[in-house]
N, CA, C and O atoms as CSV, one atom per row, in Angstrom:
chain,resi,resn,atom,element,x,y,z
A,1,UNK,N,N,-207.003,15.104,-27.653
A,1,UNK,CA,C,-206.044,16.135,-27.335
A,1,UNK,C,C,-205.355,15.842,-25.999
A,1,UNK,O,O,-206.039,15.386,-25.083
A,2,UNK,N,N,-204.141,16.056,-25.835
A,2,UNK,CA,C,-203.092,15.727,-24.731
A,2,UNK,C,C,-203.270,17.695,-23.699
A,2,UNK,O,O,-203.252,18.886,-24.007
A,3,UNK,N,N,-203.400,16.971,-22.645
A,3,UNK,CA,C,-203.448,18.325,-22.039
A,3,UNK,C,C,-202.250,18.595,-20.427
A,3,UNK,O,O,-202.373,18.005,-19.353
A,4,UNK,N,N,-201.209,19.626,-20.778
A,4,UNK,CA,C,-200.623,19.899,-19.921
A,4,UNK,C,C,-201.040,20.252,-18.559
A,4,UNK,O,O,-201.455,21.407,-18.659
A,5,UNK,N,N,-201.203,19.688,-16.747
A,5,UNK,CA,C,-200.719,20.695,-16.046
A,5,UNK,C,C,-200.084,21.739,-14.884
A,5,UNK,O,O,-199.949,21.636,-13.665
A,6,UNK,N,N,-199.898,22.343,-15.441
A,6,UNK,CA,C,-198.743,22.640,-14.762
A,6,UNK,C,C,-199.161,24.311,-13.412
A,6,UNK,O,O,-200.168,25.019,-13.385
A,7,UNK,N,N,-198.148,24.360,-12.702
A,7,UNK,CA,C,-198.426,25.682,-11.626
A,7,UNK,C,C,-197.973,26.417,-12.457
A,7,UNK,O,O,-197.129,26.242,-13.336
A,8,UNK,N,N,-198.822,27.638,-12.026
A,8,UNK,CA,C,-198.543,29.228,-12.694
A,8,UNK,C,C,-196.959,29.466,-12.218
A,8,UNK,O,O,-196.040,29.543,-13.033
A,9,UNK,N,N,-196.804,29.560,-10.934
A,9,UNK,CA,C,-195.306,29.824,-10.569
A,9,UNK,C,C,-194.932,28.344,-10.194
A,9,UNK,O,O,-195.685,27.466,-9.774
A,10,UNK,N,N,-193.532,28.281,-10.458
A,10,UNK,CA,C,-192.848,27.034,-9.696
A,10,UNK,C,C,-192.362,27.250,-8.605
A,10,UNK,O,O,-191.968,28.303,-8.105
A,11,UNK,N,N,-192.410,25.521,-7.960
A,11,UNK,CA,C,-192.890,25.573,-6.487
A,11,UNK,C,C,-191.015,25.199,-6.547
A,11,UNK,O,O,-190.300,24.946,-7.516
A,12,UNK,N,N,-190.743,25.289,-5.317
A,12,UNK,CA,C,-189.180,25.208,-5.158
A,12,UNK,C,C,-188.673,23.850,-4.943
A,12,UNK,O,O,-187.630,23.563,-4.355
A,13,UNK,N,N,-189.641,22.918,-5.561
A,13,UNK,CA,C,-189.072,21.433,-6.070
A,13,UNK,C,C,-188.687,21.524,-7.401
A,13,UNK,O,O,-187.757,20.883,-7.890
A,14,UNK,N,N,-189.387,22.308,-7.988
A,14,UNK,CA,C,-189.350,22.526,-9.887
A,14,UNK,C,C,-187.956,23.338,-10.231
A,14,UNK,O,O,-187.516,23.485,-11.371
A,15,UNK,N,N,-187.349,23.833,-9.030
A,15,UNK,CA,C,-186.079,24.732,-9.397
A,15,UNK,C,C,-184.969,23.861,-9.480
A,15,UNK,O,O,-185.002,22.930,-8.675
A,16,UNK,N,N,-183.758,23.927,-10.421
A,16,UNK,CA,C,-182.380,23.122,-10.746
A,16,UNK,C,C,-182.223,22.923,-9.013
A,16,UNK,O,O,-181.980,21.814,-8.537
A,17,UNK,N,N,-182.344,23.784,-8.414
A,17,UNK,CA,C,-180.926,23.229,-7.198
A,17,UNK,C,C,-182.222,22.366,-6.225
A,17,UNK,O,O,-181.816,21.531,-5.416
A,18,UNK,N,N,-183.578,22.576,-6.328
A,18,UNK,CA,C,-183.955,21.950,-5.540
A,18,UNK,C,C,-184.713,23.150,-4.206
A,18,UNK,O,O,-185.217,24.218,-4.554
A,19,UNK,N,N,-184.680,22.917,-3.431
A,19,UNK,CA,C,-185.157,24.112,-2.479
A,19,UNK,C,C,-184.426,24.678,-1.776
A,19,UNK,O,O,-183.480,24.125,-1.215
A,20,UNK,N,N,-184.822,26.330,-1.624
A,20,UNK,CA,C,-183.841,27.108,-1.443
A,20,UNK,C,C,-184.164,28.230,-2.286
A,20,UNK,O,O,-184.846,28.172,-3.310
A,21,UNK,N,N,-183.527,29.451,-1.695
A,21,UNK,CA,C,-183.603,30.537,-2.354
A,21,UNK,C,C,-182.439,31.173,-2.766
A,21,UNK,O,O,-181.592,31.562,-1.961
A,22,UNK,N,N,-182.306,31.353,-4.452
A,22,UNK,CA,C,-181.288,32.131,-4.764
A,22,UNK,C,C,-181.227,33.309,-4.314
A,22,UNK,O,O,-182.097,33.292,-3.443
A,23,UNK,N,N,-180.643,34.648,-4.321
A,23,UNK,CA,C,-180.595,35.836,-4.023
A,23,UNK,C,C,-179.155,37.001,-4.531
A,23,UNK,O,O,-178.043,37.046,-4.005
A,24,UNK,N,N,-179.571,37.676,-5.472
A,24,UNK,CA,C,-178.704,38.223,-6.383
A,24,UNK,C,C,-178.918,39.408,-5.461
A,24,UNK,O,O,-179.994,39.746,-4.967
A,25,UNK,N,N,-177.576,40.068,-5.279
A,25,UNK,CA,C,-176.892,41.709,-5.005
A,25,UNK,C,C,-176.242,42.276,-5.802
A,25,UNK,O,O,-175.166,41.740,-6.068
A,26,UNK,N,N,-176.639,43.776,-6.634
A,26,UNK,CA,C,-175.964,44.370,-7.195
A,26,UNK,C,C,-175.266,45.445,-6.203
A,26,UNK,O,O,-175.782,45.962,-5.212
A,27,UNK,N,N,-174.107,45.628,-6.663
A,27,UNK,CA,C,-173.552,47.674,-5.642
A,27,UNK,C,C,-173.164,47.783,-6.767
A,27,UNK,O,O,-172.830,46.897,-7.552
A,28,UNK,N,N,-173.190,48.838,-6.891
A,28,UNK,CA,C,-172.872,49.953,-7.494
A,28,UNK,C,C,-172.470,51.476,-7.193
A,28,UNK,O,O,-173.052,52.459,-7.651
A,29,UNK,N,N,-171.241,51.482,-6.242
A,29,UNK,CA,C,-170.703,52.374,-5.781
A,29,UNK,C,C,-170.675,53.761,-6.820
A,29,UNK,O,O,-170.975,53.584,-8.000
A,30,UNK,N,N,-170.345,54.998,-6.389
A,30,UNK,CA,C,-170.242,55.951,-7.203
A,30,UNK,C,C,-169.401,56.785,-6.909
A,30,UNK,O,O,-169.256,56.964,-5.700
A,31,UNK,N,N,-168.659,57.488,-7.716
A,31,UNK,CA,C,-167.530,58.472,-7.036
A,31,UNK,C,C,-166.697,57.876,-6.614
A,31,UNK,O,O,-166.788,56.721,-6.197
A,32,UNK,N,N,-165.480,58.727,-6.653
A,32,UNK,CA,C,-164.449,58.403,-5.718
A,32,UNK,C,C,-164.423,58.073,-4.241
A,32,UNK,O,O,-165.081,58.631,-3.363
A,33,UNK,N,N,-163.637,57.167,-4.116
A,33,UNK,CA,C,-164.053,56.590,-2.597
A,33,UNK,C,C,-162.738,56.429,-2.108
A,33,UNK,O,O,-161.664,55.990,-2.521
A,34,UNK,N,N,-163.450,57.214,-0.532
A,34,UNK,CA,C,-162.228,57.396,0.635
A,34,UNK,C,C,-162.016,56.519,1.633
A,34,UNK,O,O,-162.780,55.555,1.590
A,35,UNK,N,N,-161.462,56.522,2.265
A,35,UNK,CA,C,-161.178,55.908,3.824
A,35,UNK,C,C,-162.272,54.994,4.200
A,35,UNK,O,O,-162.355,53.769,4.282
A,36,UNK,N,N,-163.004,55.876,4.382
A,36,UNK,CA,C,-164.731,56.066,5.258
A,36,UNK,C,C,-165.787,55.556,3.994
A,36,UNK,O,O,-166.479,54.655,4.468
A,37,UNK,N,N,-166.069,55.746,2.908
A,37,UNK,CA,C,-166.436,55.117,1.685
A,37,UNK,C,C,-165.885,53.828,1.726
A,37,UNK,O,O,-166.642,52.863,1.827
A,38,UNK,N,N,-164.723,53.688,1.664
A,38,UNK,CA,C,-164.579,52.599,1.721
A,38,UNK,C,C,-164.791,51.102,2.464
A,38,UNK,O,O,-164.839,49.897,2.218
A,39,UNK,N,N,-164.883,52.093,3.571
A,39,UNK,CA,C,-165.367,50.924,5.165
A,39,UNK,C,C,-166.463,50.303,4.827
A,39,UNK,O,O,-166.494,49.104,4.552
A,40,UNK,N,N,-167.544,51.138,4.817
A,40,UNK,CA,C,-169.222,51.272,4.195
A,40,UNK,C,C,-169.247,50.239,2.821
A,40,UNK,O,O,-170.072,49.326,2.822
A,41,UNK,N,N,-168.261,50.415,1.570
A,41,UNK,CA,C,-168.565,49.409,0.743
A,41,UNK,C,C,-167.855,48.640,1.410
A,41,UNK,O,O,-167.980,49.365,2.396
A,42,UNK,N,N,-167.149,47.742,1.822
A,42,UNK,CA,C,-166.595,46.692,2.585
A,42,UNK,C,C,-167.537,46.403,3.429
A,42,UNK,O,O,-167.295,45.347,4.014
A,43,UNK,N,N,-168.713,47.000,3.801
A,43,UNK,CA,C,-169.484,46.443,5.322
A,43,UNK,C,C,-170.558,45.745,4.467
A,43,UNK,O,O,-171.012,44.624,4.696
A,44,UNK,N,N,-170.981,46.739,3.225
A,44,UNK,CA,C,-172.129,45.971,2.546
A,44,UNK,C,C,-171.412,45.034,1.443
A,44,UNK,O,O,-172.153,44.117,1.088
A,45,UNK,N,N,-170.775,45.039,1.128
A,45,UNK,CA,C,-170.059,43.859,0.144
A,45,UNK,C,C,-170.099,42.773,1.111
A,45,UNK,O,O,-170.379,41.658,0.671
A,46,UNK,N,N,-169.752,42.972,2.961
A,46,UNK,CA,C,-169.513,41.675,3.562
A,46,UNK,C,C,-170.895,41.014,3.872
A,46,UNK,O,O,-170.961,39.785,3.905
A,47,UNK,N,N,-171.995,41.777,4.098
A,47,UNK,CA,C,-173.288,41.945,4.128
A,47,UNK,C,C,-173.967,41.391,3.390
A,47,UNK,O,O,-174.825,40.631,3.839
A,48,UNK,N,N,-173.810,41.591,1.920
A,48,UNK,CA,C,-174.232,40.936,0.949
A,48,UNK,C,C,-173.410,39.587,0.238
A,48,UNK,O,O,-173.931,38.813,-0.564
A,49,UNK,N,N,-172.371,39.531,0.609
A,49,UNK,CA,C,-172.142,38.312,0.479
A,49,UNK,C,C,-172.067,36.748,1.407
A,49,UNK,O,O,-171.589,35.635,1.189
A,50,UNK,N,N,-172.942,37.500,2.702
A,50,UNK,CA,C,-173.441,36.550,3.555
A,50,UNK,C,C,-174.406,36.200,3.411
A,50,UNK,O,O,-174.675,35.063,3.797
A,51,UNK,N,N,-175.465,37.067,2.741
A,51,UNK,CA,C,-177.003,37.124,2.246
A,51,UNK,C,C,-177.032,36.391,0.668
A,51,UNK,O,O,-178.104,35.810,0.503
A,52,UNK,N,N,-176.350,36.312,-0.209
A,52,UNK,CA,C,-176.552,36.504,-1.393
A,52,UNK,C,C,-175.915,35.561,-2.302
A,52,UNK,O,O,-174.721,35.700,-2.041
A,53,UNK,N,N,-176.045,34.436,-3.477
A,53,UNK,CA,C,-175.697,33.625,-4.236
A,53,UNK,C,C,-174.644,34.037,-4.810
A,53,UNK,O,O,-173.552,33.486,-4.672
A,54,UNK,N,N,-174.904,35.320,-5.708
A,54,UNK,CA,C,-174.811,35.951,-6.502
A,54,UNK,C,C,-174.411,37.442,-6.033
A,54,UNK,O,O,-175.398,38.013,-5.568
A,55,UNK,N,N,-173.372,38.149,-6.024
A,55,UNK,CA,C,-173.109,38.882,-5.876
A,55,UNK,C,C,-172.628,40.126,-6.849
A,55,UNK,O,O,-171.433,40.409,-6.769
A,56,UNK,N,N,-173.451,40.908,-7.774
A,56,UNK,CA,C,-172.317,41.716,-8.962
A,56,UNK,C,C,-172.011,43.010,-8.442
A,56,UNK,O,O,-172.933,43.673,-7.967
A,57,UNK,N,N,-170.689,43.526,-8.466
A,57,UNK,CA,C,-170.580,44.616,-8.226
A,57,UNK,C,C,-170.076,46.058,-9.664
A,57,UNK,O,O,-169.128,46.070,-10.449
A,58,UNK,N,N,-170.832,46.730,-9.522
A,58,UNK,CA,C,-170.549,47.283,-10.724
A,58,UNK,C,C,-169.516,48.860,-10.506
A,58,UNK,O,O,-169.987,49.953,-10.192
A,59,UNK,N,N,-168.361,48.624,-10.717
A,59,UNK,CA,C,-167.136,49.397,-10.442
A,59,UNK,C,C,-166.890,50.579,-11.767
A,59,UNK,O,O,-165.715,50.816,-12.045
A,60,UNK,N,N,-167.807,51.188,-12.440
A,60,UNK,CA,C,-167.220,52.003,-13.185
A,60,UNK,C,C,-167.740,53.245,-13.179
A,60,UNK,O,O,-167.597,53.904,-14.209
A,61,UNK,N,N,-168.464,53.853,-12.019
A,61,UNK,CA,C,-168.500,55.096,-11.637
A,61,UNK,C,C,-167.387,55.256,-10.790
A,61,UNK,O,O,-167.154,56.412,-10.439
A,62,UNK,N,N,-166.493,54.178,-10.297
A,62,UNK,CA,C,-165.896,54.832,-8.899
A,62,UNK,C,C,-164.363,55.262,-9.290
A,62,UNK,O,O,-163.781,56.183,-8.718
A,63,UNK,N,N,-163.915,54.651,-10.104
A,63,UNK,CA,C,-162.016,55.301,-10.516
A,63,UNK,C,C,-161.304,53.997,-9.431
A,63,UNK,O,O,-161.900,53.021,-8.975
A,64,UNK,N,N,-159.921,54.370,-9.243
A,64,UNK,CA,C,-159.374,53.538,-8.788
A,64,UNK,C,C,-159.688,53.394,-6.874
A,64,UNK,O,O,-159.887,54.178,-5.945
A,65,UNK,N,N,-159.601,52.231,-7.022
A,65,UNK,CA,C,-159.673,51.425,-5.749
A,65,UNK,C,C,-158.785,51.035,-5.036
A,65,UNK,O,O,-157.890,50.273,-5.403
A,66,UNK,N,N,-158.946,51.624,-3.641
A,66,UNK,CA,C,-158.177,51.806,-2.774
A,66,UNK,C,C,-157.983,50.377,-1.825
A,66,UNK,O,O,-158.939,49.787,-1.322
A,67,UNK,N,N,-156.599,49.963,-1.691
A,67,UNK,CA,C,-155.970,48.691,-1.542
A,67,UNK,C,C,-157.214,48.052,-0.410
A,67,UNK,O,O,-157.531,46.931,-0.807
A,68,UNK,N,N,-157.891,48.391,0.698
A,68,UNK,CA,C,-158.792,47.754,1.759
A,68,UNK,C,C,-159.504,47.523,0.760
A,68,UNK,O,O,-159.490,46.327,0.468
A,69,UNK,N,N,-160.304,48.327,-0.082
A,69,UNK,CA,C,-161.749,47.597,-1.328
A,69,UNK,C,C,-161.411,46.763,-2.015
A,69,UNK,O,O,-162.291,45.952,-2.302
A,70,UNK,N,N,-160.158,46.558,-2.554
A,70,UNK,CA,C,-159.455,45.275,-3.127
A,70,UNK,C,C,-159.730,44.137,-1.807
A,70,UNK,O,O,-160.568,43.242,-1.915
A,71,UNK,N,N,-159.021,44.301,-0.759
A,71,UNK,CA,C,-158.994,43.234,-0.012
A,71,UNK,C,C,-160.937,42.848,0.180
A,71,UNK,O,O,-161.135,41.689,0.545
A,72,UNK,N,N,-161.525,43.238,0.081
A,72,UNK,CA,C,-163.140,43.316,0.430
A,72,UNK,C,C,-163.688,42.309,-0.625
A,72,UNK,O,O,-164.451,41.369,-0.397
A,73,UNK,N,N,-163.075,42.737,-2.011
A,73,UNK,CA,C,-163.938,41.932,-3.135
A,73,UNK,C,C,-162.919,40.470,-3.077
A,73,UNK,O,O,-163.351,39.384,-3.464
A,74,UNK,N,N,-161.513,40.658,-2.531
A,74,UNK,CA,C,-160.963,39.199,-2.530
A,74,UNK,C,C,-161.627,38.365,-1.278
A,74,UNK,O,O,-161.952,37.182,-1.175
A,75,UNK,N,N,-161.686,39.345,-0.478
A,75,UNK,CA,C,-162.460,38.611,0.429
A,75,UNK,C,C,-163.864,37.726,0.514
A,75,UNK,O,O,-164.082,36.535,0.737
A,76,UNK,N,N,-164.628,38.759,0.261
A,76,UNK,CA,C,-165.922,38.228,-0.745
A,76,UNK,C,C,-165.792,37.087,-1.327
A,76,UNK,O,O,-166.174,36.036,-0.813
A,77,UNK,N,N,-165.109,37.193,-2.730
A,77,UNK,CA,C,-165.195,35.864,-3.817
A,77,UNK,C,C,-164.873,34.849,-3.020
A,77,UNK,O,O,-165.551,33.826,-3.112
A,78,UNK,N,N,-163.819,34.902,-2.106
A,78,UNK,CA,C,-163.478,33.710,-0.975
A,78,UNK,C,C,-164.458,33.166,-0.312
A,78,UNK,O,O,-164.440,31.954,-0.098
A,79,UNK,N,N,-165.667,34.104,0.211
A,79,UNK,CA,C,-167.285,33.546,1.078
A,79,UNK,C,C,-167.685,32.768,0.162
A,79,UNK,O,O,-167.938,31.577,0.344
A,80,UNK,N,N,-167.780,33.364,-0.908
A,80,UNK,CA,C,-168.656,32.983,-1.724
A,80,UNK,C,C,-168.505,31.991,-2.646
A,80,UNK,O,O,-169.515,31.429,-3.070
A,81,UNK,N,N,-167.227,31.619,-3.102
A,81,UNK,CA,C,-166.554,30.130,-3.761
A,81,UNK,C,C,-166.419,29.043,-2.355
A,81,UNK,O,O,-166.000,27.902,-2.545
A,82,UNK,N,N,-166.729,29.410,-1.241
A,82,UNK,CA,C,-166.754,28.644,-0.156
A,82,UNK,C,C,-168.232,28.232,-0.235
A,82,UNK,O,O,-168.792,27.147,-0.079
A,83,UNK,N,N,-168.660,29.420,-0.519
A,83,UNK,CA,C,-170.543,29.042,-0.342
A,83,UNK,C,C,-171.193,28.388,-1.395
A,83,UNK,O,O,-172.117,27.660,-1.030
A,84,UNK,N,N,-170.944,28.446,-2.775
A,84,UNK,CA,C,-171.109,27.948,-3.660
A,84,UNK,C,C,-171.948,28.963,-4.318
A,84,UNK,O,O,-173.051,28.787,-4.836
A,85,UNK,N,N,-171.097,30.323,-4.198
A,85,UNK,CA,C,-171.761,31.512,-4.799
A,85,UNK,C,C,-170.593,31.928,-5.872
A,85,UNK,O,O,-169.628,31.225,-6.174
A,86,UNK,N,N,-170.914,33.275,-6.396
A,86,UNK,CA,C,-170.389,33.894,-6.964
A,86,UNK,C,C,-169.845,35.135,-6.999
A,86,UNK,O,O,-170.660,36.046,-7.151
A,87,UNK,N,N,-168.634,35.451,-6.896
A,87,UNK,CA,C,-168.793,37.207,-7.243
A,87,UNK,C,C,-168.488,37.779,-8.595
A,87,UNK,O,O,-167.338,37.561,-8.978
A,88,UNK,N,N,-169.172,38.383,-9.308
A,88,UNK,CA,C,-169.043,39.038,-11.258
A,88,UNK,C,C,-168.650,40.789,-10.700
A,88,UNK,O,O,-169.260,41.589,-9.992
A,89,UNK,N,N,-167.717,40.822,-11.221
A,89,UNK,CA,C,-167.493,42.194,-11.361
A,89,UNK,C,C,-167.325,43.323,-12.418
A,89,UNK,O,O,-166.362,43.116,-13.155
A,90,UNK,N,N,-167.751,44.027,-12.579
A,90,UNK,CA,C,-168.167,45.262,-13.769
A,90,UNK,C,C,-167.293,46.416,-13.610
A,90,UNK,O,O,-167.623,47.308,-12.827
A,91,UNK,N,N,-166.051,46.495,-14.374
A,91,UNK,CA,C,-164.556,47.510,-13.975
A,91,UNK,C,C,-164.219,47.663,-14.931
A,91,UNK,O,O,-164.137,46.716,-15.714
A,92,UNK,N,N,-163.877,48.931,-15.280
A,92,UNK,CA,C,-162.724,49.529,-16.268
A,92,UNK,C,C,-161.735,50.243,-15.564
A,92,UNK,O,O,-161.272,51.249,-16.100
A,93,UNK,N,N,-161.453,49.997,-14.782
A,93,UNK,CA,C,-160.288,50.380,-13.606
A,93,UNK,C,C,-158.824,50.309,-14.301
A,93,UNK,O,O,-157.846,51.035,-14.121
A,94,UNK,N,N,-158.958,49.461,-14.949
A,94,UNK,CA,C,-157.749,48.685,-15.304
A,94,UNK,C,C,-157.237,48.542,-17.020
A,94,UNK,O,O,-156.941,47.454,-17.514
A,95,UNK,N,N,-157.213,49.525,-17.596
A,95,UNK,CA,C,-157.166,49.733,-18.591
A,95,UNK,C,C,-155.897,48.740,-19.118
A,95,UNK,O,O,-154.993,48.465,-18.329
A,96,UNK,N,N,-155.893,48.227,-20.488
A,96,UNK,CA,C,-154.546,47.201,-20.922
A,96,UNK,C,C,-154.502,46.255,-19.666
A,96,UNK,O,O,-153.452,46.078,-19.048
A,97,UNK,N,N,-155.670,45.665,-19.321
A,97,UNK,CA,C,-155.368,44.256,-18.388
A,97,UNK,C,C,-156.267,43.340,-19.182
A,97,UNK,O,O,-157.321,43.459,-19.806
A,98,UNK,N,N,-155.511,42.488,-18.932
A,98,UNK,CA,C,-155.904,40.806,-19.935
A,98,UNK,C,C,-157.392,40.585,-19.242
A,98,UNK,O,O,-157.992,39.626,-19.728
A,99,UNK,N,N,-157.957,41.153,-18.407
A,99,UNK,CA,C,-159.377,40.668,-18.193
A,99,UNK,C,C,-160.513,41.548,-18.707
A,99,UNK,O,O,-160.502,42.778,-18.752
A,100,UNK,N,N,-161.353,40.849,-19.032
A,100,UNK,CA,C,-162.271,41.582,-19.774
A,100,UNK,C,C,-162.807,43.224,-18.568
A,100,UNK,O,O,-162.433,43.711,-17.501
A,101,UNK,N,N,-163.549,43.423,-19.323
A,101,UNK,CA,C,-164.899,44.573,-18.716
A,101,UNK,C,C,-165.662,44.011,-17.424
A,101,UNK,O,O,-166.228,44.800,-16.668
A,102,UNK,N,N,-165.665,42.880,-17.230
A,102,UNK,CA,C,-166.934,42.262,-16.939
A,102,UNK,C,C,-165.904,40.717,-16.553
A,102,UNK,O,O,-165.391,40.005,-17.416
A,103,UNK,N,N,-165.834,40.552,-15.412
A,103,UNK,CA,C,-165.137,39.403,-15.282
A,103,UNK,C,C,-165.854,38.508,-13.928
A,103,UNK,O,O,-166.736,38.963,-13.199
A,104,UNK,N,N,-165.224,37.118,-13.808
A,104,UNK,CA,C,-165.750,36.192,-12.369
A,104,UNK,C,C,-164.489,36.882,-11.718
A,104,UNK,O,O,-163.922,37.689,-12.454
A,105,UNK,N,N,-163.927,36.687,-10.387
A,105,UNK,CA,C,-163.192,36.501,-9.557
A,105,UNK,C,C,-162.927,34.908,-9.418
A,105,UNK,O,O,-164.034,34.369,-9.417
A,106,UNK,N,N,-162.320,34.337,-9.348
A,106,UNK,CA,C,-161.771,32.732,-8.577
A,106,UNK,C,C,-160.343,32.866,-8.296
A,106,UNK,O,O,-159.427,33.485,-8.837
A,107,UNK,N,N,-160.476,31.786,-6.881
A,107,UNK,CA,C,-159.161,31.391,-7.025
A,107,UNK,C,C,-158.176,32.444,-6.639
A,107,UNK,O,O,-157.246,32.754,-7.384
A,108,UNK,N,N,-158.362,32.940,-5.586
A,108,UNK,CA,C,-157.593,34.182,-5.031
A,108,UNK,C,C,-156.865,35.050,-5.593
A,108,UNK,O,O,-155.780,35.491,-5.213
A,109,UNK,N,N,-158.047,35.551,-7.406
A,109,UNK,CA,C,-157.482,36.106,-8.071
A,109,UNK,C,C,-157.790,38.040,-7.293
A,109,UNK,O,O,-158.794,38.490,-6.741
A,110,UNK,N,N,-156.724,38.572,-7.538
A,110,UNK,CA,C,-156.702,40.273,-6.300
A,110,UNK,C,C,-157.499,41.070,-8.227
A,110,UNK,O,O,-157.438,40.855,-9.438
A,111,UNK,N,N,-158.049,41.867,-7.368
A,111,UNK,CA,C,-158.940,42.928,-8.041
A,111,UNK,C,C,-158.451,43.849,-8.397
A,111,UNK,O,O,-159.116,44.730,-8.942
């Protein structure tokens, strides 16, 4: 009999990128958001996309988004296609727009 073996958890040579830690952020804002709401998600969107691979933000409790939170998530995807991260975003904001439910950001595409 051939016998495997192997570590219970893998050690961070056994991971694709090698060593290093991924680190996924969800937000999930809620309600309508003001001025001051808005600062706050812009501080942790900038927050978490200094911290974080992976960034999803999930936009469909909040209604429409006010032009600074746009600039926040373009901003973002910009850290983060610099960093070799990601930002996925979760919106129905935008009803009759060619992008899905559930889209990437690239490429200084505006939110």
């Amino acid at each position: 009999p051939m016998t495997l073996t192997a570590p219970a958890v893998p050690t961070t040579e056994d991971l694709p990128a090698g060593p290093g830690m991924w680190l996924t952020t969800v937000l999930r804002p809620a309600g309508p958001m003001s001025a001051r709401d808005g600062a706050r998600f812009a501080a942790a969107l900038r927050a978490a996309s200094d911290s974080s691979g992976v960034v999803l933000v999930d936009l469909r409790a909040v209604g429409r988004l006010p032009r600074a939170v746009r600039q926040s998530l373009t901003d973002a995807d910009a850290h983060l296609t610099d960093t070799g991260g990601v930002l996925l975003l979760i919106d129905t904001d935008t009803p009759g727009s060619a992008r899905p439910p559930a889209h990437l950001l690239g490429g200084g595409t505006t939110p």
